[in-house]
PAVEXKOL-596350 format. One record per residue (C-alpha): residue in one letter; x, y, z; residue number from 1. Coordinates in Angstrom, 3 decimals, padded with zeros to 6 digits. Layout:
PAVEXKOL-596350
<site aa="a" xx="X" yy="Y" zz="Z" i="NUM"/>
...
END
This chain:
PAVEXKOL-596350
<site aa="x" xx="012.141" yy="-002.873" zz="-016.554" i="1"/>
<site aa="x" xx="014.288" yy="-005.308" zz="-014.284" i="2"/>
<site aa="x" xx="014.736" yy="-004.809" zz="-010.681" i="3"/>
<site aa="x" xx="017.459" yy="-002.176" zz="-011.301" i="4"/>
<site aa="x" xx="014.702" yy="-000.128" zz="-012.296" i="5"/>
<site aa="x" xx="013.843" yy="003.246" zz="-010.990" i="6"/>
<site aa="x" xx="010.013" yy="005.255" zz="-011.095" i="7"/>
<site aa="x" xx="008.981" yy="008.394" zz="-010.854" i="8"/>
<site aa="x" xx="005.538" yy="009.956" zz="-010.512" i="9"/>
<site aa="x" xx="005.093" yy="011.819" zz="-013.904" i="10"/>
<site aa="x" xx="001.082" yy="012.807" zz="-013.036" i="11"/>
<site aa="x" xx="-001.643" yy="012.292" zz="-009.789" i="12"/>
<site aa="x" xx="-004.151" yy="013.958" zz="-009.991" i="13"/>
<site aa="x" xx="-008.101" yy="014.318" zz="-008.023" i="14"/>
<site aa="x" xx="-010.254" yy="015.773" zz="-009.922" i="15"/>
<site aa="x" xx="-013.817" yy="015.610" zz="-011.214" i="16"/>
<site aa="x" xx="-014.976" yy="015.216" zz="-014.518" i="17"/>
<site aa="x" xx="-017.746" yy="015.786" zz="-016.852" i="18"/>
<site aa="x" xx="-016.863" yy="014.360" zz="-020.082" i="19"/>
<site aa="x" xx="-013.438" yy="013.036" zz="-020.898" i="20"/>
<site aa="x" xx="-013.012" yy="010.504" zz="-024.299" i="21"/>
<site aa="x" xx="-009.588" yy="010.053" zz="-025.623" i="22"/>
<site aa="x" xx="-008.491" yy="008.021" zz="-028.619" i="23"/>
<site aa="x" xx="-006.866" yy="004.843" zz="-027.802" i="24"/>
<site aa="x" xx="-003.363" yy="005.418" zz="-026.653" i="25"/>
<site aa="x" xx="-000.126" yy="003.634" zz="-025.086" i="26"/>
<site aa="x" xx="002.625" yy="004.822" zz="-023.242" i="27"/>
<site aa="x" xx="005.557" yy="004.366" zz="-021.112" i="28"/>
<site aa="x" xx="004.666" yy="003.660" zz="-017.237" i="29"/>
<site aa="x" xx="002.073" yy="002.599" zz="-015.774" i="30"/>
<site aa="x" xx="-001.709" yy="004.073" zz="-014.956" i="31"/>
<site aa="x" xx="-003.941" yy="004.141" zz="-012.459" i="32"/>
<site aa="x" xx="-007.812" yy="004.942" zz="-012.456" i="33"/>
<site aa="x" xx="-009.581" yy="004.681" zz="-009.225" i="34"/>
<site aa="x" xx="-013.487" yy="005.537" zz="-009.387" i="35"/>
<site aa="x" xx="-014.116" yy="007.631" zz="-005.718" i="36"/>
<site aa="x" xx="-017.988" yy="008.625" zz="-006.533" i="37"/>
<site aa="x" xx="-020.244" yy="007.749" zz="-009.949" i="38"/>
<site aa="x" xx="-019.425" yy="006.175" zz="-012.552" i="39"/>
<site aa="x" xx="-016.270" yy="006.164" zz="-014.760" i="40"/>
<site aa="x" xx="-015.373" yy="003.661" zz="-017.738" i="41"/>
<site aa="x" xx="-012.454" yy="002.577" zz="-019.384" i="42"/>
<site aa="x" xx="-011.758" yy="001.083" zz="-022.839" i="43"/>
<site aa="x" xx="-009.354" yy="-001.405" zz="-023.557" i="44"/>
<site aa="x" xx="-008.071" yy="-003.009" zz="-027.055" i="45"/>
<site aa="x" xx="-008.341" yy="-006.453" zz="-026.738" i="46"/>
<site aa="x" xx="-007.759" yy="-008.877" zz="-029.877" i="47"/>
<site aa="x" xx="-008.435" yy="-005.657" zz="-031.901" i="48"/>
<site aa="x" xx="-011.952" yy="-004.747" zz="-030.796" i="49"/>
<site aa="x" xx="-013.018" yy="-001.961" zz="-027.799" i="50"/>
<site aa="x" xx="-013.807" yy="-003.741" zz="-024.437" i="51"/>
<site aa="x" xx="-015.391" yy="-001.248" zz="-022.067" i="52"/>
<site aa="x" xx="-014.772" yy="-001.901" zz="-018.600" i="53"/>
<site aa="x" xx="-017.202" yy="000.006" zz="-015.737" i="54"/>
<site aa="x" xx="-015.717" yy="001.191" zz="-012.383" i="55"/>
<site aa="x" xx="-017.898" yy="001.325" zz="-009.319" i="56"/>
<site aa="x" xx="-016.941" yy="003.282" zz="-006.958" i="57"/>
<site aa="x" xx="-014.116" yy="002.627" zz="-004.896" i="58"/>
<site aa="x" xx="-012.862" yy="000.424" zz="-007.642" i="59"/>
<site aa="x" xx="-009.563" yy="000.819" zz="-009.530" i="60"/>
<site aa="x" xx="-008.004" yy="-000.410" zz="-012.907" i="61"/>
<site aa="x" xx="-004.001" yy="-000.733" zz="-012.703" i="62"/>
<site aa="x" xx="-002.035" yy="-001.447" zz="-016.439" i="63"/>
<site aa="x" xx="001.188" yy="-001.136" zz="-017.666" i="64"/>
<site aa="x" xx="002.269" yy="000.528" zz="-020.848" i="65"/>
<site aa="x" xx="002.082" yy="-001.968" zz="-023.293" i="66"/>
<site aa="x" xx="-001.715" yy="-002.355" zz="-022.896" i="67"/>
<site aa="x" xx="-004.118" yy="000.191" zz="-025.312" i="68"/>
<site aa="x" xx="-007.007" yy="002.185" zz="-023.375" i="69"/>
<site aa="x" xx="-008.717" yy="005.551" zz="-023.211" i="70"/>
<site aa="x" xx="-010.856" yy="006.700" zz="-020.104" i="71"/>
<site aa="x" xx="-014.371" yy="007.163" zz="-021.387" i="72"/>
<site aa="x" xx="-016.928" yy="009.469" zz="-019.084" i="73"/>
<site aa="x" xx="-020.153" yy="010.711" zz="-020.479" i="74"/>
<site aa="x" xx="-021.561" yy="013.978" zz="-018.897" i="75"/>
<site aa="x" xx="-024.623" yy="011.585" zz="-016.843" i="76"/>
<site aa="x" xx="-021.613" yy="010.153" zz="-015.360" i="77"/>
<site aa="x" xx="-020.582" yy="012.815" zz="-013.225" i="78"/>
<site aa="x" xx="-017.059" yy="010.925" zz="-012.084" i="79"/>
<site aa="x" xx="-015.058" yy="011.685" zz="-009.382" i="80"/>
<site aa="x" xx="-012.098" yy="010.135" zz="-009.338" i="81"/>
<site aa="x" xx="-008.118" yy="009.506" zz="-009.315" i="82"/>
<site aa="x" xx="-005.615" yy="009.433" zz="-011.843" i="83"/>
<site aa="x" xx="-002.096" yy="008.171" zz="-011.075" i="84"/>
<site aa="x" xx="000.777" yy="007.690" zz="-013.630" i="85"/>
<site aa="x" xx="004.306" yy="006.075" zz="-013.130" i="86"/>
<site aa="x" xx="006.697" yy="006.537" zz="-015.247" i="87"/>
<site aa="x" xx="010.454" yy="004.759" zz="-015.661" i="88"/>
<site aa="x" xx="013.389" yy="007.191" zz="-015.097" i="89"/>
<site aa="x" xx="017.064" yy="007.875" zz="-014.430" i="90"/>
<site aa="x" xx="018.108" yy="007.353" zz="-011.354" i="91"/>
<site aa="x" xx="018.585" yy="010.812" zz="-010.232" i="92"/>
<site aa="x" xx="015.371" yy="011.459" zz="-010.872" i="93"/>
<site aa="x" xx="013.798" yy="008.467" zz="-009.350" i="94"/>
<site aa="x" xx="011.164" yy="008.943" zz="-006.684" i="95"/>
<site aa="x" xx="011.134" yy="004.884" zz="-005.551" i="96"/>
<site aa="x" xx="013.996" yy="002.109" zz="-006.853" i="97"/>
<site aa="x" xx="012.536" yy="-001.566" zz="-007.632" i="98"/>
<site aa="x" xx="015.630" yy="-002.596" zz="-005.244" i="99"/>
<site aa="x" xx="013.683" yy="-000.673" zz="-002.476" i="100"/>
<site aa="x" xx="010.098" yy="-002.233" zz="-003.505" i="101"/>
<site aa="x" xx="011.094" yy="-005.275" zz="-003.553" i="102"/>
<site aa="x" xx="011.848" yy="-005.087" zz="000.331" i="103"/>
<site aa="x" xx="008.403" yy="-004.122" zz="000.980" i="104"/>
<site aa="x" xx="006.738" yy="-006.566" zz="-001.667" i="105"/>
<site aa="x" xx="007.899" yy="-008.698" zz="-004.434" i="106"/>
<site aa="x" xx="004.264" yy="-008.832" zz="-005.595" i="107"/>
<site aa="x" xx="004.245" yy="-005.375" zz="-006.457" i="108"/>
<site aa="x" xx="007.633" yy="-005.511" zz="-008.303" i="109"/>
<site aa="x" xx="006.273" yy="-008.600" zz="-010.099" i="110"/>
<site aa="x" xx="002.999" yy="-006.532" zz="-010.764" i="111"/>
<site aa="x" xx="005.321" yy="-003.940" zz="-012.169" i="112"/>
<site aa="x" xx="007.800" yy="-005.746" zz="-014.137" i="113"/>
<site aa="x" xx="004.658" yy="-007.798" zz="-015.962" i="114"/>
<site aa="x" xx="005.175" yy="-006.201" zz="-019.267" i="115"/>
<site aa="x" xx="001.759" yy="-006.596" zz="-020.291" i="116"/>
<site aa="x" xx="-000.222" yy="-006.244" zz="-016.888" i="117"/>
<site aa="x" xx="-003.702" yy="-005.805" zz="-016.138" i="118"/>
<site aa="x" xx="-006.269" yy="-005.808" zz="-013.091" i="119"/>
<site aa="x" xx="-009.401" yy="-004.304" zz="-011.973" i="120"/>
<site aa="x" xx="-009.964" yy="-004.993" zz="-008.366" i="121"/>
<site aa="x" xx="-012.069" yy="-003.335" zz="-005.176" i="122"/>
<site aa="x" xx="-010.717" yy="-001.725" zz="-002.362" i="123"/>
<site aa="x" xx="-012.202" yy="-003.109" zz="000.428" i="124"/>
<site aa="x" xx="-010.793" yy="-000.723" zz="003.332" i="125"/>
<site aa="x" xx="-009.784" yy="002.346" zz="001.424" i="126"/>
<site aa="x" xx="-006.815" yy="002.062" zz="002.156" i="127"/>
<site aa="x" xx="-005.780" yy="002.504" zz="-001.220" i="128"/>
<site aa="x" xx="-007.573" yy="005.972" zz="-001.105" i="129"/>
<site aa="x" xx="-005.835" yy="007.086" zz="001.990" i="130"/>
<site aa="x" xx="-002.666" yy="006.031" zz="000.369" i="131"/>
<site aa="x" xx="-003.227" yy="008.039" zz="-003.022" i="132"/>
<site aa="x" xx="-004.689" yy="011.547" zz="-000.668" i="133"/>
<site aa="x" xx="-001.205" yy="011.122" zz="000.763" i="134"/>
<site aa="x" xx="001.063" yy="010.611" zz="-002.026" i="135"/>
<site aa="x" xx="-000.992" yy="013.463" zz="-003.779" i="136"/>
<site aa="x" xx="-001.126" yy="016.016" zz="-000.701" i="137"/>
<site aa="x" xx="002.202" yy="015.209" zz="000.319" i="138"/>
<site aa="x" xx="004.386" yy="014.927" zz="-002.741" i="139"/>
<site aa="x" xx="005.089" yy="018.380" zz="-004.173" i="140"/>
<site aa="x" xx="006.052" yy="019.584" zz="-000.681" i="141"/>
<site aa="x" xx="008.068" yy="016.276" zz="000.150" i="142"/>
<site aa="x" xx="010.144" yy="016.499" zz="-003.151" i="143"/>
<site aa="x" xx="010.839" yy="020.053" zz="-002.453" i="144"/>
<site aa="x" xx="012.057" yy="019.839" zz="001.027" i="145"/>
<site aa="x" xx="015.209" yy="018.814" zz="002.244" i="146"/>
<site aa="x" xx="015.249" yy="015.841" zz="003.806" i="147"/>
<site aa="x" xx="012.039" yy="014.395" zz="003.362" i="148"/>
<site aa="x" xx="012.399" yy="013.179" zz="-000.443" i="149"/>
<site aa="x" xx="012.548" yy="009.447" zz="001.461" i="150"/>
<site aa="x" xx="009.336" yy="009.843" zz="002.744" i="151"/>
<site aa="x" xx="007.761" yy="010.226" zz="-000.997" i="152"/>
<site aa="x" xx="009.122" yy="006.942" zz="-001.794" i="153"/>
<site aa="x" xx="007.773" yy="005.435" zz="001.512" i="154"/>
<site aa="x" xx="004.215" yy="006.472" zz="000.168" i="155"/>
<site aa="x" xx="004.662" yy="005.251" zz="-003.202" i="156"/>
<site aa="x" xx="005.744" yy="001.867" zz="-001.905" i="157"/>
<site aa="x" xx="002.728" yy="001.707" zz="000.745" i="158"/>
<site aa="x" xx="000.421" yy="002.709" zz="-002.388" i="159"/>
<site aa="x" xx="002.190" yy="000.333" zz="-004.763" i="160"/>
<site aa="x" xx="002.372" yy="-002.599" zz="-002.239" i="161"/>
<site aa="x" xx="-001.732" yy="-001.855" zz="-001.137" i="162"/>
<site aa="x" xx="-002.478" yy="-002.236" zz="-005.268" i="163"/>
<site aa="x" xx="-000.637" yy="-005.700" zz="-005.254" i="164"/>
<site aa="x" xx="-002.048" yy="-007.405" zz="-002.338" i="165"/>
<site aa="x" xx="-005.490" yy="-005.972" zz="-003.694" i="166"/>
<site aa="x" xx="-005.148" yy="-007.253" zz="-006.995" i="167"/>
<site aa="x" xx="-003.861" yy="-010.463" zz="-005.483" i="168"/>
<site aa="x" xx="-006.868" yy="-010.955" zz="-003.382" i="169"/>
<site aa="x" xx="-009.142" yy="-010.576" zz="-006.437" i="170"/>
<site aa="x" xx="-007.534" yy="-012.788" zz="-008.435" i="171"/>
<site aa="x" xx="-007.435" yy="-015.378" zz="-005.593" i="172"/>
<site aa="x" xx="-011.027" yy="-016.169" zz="-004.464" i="173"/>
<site aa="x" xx="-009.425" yy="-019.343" zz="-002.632" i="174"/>
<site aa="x" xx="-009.011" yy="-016.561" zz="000.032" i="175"/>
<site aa="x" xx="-012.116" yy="-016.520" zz="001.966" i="176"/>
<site aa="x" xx="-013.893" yy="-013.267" zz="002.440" i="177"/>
<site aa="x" xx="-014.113" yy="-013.540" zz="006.005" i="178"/>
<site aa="x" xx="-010.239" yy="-013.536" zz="006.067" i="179"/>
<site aa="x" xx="-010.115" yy="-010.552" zz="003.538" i="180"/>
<site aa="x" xx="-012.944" yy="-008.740" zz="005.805" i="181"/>
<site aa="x" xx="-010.676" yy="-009.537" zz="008.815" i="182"/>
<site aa="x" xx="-007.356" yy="-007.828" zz="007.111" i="183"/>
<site aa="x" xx="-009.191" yy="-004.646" zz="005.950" i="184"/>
<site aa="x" xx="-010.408" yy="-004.202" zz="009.588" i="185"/>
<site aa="x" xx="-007.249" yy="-004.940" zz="011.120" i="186"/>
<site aa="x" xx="-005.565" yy="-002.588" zz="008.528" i="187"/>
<site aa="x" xx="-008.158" yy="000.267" zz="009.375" i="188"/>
<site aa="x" xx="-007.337" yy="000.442" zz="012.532" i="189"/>
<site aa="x" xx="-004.032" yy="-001.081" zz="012.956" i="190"/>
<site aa="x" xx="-002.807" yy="002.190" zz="014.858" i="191"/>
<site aa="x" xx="-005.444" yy="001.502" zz="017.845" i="192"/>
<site aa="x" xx="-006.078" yy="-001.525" zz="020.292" i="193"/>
<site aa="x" xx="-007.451" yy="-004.443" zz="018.491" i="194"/>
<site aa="x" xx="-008.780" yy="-007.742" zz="019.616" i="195"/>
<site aa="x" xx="-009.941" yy="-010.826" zz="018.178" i="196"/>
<site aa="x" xx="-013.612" yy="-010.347" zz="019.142" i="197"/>
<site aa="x" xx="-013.268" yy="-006.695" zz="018.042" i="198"/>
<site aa="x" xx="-012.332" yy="-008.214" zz="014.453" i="199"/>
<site aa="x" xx="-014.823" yy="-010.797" zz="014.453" i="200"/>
<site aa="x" xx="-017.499" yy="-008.899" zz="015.703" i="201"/>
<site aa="x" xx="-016.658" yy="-006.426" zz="012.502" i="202"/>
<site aa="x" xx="-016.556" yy="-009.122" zz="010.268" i="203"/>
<site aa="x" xx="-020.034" yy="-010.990" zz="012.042" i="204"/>
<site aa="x" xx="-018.716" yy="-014.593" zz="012.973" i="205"/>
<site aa="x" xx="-017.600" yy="-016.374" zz="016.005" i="206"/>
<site aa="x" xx="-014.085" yy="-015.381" zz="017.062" i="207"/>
<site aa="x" xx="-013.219" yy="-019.267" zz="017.184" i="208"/>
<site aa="x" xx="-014.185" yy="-019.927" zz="014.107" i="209"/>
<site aa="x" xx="-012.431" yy="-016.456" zz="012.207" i="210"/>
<site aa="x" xx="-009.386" yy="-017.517" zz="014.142" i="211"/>
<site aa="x" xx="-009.364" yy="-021.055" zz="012.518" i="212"/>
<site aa="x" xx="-009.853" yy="-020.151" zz="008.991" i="213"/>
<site aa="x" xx="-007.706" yy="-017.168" zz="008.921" i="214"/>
<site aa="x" xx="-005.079" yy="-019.449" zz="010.263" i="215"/>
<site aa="x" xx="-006.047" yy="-021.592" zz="007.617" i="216"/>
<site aa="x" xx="-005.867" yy="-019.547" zz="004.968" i="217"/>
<site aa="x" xx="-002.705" yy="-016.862" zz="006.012" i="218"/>
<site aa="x" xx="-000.610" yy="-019.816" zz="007.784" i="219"/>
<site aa="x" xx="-000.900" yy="-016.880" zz="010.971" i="220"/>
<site aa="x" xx="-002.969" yy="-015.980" zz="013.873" i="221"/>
<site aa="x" xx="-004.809" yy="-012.458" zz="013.791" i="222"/>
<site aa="x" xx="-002.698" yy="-011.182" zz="016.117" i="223"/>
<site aa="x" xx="000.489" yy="-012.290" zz="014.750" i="224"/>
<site aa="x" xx="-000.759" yy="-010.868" zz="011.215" i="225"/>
<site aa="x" xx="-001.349" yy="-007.833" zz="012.667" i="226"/>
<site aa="x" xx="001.956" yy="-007.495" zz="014.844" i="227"/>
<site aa="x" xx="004.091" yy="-008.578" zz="011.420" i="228"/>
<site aa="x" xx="002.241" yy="-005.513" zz="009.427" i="229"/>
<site aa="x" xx="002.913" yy="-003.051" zz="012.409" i="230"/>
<site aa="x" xx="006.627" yy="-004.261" zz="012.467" i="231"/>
<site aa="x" xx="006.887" yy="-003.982" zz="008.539" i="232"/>
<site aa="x" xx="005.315" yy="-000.571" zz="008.599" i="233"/>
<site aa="x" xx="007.630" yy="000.339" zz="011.107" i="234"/>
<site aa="x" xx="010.844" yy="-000.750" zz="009.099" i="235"/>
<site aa="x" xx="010.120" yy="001.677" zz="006.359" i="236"/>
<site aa="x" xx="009.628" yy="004.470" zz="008.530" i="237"/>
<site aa="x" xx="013.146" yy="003.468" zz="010.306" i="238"/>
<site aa="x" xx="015.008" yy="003.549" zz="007.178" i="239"/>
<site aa="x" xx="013.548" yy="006.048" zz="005.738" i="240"/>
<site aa="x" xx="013.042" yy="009.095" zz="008.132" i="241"/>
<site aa="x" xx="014.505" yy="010.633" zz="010.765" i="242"/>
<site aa="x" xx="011.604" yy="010.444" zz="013.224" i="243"/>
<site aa="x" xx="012.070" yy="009.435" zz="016.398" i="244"/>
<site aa="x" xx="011.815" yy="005.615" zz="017.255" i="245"/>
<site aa="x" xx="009.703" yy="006.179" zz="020.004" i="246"/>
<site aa="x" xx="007.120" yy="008.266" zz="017.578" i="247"/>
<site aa="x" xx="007.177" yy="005.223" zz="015.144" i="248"/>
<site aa="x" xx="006.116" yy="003.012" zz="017.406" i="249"/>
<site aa="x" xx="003.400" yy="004.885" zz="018.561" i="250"/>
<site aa="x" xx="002.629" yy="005.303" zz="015.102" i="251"/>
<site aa="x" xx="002.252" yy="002.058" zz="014.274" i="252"/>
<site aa="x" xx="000.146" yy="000.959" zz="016.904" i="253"/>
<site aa="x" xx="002.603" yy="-000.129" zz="019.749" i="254"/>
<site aa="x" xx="001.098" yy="000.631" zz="022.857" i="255"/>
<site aa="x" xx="004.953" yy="001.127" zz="024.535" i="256"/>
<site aa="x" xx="008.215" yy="001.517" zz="023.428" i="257"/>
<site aa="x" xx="008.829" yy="-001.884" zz="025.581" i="258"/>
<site aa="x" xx="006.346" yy="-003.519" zz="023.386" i="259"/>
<site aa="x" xx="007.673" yy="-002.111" zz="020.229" i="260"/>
<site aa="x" xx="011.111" yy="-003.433" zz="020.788" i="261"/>
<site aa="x" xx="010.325" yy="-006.730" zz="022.140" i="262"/>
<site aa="x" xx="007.502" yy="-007.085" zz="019.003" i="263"/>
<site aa="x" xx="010.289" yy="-005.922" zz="017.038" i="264"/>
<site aa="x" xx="013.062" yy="-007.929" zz="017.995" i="265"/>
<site aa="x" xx="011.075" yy="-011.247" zz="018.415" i="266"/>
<site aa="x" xx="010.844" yy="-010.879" zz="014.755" i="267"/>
<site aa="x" xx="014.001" yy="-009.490" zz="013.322" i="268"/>
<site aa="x" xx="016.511" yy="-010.158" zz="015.923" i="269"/>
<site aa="x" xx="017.534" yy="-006.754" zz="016.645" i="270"/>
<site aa="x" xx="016.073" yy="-003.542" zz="018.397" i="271"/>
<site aa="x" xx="014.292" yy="-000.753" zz="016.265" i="272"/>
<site aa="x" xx="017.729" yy="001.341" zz="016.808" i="273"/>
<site aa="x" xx="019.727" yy="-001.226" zz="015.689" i="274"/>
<site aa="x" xx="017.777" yy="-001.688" zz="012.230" i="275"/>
<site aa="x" xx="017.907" yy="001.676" zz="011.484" i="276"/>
<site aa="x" xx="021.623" yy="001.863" zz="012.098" i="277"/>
<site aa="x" xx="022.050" yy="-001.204" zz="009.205" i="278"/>
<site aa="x" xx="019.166" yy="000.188" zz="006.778" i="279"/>
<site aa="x" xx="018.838" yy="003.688" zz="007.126" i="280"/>
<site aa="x" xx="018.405" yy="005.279" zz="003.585" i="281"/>
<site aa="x" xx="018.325" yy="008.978" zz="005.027" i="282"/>
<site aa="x" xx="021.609" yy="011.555" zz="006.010" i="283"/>
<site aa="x" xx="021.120" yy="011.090" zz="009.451" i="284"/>
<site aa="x" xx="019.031" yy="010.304" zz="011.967" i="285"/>
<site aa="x" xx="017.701" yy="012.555" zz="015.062" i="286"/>
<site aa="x" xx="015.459" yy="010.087" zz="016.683" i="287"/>
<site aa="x" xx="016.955" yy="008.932" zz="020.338" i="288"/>
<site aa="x" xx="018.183" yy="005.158" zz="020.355" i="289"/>
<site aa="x" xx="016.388" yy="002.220" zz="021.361" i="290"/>
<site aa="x" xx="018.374" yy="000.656" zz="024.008" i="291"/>
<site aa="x" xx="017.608" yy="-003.563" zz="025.449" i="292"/>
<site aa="x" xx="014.442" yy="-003.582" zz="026.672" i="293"/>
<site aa="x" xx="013.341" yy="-006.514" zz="029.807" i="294"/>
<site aa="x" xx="010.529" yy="-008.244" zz="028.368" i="295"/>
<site aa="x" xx="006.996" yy="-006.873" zz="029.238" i="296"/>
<site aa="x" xx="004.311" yy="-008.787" zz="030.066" i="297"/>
<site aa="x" xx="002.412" yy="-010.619" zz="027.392" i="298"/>
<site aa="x" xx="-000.460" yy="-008.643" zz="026.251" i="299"/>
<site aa="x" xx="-003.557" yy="-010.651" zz="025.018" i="300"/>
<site aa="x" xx="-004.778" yy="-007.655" zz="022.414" i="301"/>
<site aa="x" xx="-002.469" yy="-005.177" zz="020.442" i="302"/>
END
């Protein structure tokens, strides 16, 4: 699949299982196992011999197509867990373009045009879980209403981008687990006030000394980090629903609409009214218009 591509969610499903052994099988799309409570396996082909691979809980395995596996429970096991599949599609069927992903993160097109990918990895915040509870509760209804079909896709990419950076992480140990400690708090509560010593004291060193190395290791502050993910969070929401701009902001942890826009515009030049106008992916849009903004006073937390 190239970055014309389009996906669709063919099954997601929460469930819990007792026994479940399948023959080794491929197919088209991609799957997702991600162990919520006990123990789950999965076998994988490798160089023509079974290579069982256990899942903890909260920990996921993510493969495309082209790699052979079965899930393997035994009834001791007593799994609870999540099952996702993506599948490639027309585009009139599509749920989520690679055009649109690639926006959002080129790590999880990357991830998704590898035609022989492969990664086990830990969620750290559960993020990942929230994301899959959403796309799950949400998209039956979503698909079947008018006018929120867009936000289906939003969840997909927020689940698709989550997997990426997660896998990324794991296969990156150069990134120090201090600084992945301090972007899973800041994540998991990115819609409330946060402050450095907040973060630190979550993560249990000095704020000076978390500051340095995340700088170190992200090329940003904490704050900044955490400002850019609001902003980016807020961009899909702009172009792809009709809620009002001063709701998004809110949202995504803004404390004003004046800080919004200026946190907004300091990065991308233009007011949250102005993007949506240029990348709105949705009939029309309800929400009231952000107009210029003075500049508020500089905040020390966010």
């Amino acid at each position: 699949m190239n970055h014309a591509g389009f996906l669709k969610l063919l099954f997601c499903s929460k469930c819990k299982r007792d026994v479940y052994a399948k023959h080794i099988h491929t197919h088209q799309g991609w799957s997702l196992f991600y162990n919520i409570s006990g123990q789950a396996h999965v076998v994988l082909m490798e160089n023509g011999k079974e290579k069982l691979l256990d899942l903890q809980p909260s920990e996921f395995v993510f493969f495309s197509s082209k790699v052979p596996h079965r899930l393997y429970i035994t009834e001791s096991d007593n799994s609870y867990l999540v099952h996702l599949m993506l599948h490639p599609c027309p585009e009139s069927e599509a749920t989520l373009s690679l055009e649109q992903l690639s926006a959002v993160s080129l790590d999880a097109v990357q991830m998704l045009t590898n035609p022989r990918f492969f990664a086990k990895a830990t969620d750290l915040n559960n993020m990942l879980l929230d994301a899959l509870t959403e796309v799950m509760l949400r998209y039956d209804f979503c698909r079947k209403t008018e006018g929120l079909t867009a936000l289906t896709s939003l969840l997909l990419q927020t689940m698709l981008a989550e997997i990426a950076y997660l896998c990324k992480q794991h296969a990156e140990p150069r990134f120090d687990r201090y600084v992945n400690q301090a972007i899973a708090y800041m994540k998991g509560h990115a819609t409330e006030t946060v402050r450095v010593t907040d973060v630190a004291a979550a993560v249990g060193v000095h704020p000076v000394y978390l500051q340095r190395i995340f700088k170190e290791r992200t090329g940003e502050s904490l704050i900044d980090y955490l400002i850019n993910y609001r902003v980016k969070k807020a961009c899909r929401l702009l172009a792809s629903t009709t809620f009002p701009i001063i709701e998004i902001g809110m949202d995504c942890g803004f404390s004003s609409r004046q800080h919004f826009s200026r946190c907004f515009r300091e990065r991308l030049g233009m007011n949250p009214s102005e993007y949506r106008n240029q990348n709105r992916i949705v009939a029309s849009d309800n929400g009231p218009r952000d107009a210029d903004e003075a500049n508020p006073d500089e905040r020390t937390d966010c």
